[in-house]
C-alpha positions in Angstrom: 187.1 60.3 96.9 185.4 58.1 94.1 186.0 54.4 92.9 189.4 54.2 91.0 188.3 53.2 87.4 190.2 53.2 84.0 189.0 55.7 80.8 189.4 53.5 78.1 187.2 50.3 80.1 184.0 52.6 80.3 183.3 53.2 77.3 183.9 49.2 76.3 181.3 48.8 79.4 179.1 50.9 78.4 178.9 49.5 74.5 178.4 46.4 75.7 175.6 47.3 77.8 174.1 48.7 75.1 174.6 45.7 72.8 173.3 43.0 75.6 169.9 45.8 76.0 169.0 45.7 72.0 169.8 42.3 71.5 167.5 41.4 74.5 164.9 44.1 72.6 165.5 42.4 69.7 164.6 39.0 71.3 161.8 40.7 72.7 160.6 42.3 69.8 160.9 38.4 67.3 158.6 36.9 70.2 156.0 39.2 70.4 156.1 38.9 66.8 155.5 35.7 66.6 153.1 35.4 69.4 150.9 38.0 67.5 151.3 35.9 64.1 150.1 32.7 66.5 146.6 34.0 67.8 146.1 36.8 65.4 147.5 36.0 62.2 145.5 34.5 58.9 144.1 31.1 59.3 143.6 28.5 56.3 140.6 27.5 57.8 136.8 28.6 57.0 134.8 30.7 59.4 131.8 29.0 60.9 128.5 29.5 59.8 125.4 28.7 62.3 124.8 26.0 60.1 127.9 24.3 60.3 127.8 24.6 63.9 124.4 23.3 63.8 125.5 19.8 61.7 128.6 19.9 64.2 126.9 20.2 67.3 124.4 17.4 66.3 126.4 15.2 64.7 126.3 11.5 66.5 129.9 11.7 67.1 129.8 14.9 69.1 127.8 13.0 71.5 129.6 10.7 73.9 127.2 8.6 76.1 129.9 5.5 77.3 130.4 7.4 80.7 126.6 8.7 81.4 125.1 5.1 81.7 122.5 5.1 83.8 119.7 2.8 85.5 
C-alpha cells in the first residue's frame, strides 16, 4: 500500500523541481562570477614598485604622531 498520488501532477512536480534547482545554479553560477571578477579580475591601477612603496611608506602623511605624544 503506497501514497495515493495523481500521474499527470508528477511530472509537473518534478519539472518544477528541476526549474527551481538550475535557476538556484544559475544564481549560483552569476555570483561566483562576480565574486571572481571582484578579487581577481583586471585592475586600472599600476602595480607597485619598491620605490613607490619606498616614497609611500616615508611620506610625512603616512605618519600619524597626534595620538603617540609622549613626555
Amino acid at each position: 500500500m503506497g501514497v495515493p498520488s495523481s500521474p499527470s501532477s508528477a511530472p509537473d512536480s518534478r519539472a518544477q523541481y528541476w526549474r527551481e534547482i538550475s535557476a538556484a545554479l544559475v544564481l549560483k553560477a552569476f555570483g561566483l562570477g562576480l565574486i571572481y571578477l571582484l578579487f581577481f579580475g583586471p585592475r586600472d591601477g599600476m602595480e607597485p614598485s619598491a620605490a613607490a612603496m619606498f616614497r609611500h611608506l616615508m611620506s610625512p602623511a603616512s605618519v600619524d604622531t597626534s595620538g603617540t605624544i609622549h613626555d
